[in-house]
C-alpha positions as CSV (number, residue, x, y, z in Angstrom):
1,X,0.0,0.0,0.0
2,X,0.7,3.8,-1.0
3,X,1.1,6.2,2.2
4,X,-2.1,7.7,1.0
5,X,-3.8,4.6,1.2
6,X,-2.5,3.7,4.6
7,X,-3.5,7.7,5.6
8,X,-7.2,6.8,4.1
9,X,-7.3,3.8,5.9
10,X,-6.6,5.0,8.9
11,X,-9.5,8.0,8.9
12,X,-11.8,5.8,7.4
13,X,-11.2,3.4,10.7
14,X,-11.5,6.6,13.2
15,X,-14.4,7.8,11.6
16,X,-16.4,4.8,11.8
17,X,-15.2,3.9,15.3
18,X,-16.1,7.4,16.9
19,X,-19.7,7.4,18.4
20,X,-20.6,11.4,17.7
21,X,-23.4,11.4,20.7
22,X,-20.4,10.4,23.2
23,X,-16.7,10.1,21.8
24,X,-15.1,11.9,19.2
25,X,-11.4,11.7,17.7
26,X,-10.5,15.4,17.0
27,X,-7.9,17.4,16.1
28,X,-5.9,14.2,13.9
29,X,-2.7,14.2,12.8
30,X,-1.3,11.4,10.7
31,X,1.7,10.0,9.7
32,X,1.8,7.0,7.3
33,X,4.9,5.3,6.6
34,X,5.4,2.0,4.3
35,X,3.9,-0.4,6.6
36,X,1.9,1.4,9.4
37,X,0.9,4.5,10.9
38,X,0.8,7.1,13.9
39,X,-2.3,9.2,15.4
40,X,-2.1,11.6,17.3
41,X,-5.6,12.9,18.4
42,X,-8.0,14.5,20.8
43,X,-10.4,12.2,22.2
44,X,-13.7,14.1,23.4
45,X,-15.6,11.7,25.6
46,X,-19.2,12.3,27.3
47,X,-19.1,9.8,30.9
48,X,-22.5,8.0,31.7
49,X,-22.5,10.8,34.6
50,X,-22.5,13.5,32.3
51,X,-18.9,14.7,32.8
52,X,-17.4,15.8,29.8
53,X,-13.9,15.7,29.0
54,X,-10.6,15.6,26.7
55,X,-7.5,13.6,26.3
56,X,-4.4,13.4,23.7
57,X,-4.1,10.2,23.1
58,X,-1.2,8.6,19.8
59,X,-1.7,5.5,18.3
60,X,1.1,3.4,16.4
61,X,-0.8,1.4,14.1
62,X,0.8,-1.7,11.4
63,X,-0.9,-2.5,8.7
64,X,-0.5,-5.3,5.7
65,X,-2.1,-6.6,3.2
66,X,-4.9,-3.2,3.5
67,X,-5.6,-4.1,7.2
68,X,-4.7,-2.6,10.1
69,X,-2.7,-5.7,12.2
70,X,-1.9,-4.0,15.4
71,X,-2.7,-0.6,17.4
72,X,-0.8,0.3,20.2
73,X,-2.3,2.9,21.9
74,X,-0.5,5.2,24.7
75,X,-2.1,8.0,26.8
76,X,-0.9,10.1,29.5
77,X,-2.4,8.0,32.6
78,X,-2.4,11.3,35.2
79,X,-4.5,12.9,33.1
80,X,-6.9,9.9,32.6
81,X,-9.1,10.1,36.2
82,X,-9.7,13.7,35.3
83,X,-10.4,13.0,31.8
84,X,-13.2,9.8,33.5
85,X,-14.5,12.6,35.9
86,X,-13.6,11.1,38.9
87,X,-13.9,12.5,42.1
88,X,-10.9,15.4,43.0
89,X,-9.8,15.1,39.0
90,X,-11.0,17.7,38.0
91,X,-10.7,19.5,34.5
């Protein structure tokens, strides 16, 4: 596969896993190389409570044969309880 293709494969696989009443991937930036890919993204999340709130999140992504293989996904984790709206996180 082209760059472009692994770049269009990619988006088309973000847009169809974001739910836009409660998660949405915003803010992408992608960089395709000959067998994979990284995200990096904003990940806008609505909590069963209600809370609202927003994460960077990169994914390093393989792909062959026009399928995405593996993700490997990485997050800053002291920013996740705030992000969940749990209690003293705050925002």
């Amino acid at each position: 596969m082209t760059e472009g293709e692994i770049r269009e494969l990619c988006e088309t696989f973000f847009d169809a896993y974001q739910d836009r009443r409660r998660r949405t991937y915003d803010d992408r930036i992608v960089d395709a190389f000959h067998d994979g890919f990284v995200i990096r993204y904003q990940l806008h999340g609505v909590q069963n409570t209600g809370h609202r709130g927003s994460l960077w999140i990169c994914i390093v992504g393989r792909v062959r044969d026009g399928r995405i293989t593996r993700i490997d996904e990485y997050m800053d984790s002291g920013r996740f309880a705030a992000w969940a709206g749990a209690e003293g996180g705050g925002t």
